[in-house]
N, C-alpha and C positions, 0 to 999 in steps of 0.2 A: 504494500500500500504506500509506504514514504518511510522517510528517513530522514533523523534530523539530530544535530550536534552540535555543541556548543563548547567553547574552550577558553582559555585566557591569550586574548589578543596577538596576533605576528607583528604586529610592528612596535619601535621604541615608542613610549610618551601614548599609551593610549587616550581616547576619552572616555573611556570608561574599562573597567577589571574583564568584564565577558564579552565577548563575541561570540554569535549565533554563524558556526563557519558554514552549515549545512543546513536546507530543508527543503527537501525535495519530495514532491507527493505526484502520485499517477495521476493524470489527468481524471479519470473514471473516478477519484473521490474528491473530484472537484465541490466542494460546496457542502463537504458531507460533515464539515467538524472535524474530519481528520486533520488537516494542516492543523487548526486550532489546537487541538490535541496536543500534536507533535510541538508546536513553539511551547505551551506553557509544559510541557515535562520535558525541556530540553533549557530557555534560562529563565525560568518563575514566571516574577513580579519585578526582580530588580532590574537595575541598569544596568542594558546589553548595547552593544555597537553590531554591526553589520552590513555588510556590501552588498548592493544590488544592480543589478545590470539596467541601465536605464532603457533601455529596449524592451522589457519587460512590467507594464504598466500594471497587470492584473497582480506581482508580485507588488509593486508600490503601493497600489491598495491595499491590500491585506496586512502592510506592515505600516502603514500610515495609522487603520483602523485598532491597531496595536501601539498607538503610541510616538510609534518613534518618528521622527524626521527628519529628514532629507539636509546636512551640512553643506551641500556644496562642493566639496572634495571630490575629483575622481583620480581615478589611476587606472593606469592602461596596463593590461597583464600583454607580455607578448608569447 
């Protein structure tokens, strides 16, 4: 169904202790609660950081509706 994991940050000088490095869910449980699931028993309640690909808007929403917000930063993986 999905997969999701959370660790303490890869780069120096985080803004915050956790990062959300994983959360990927099958389309087919799209909308089922599953994703939801998966983010709170992977970082709670507290403050998590996390990367998203901005070509991906349906993940934007689902992690906006969760709180978090969009800094500004990117970086290019090659």
């Amino acid at each position: 169904m999905g997969i999701a994991t959370a660790s303490q940050p890869r780069e120096e000088n985080p803004p915050r202790a956790l990062e959300l490095r994983t959360l990927y869910l099958l389309s087919a449980h799209y909308g089922s609660g599953a994703g939801q699931g998966l983010l709170d028993a992977s970082v709670g309640t507290g403050p998590c950081m996390l990367r998203v690909a901005s070509e991906n808007p349906r993940a934007i929403a689902f992690y906006r509706r969760n709180g978090f917000t969009l800094d500004g930063a990117q970086k290019i993986e090659k």
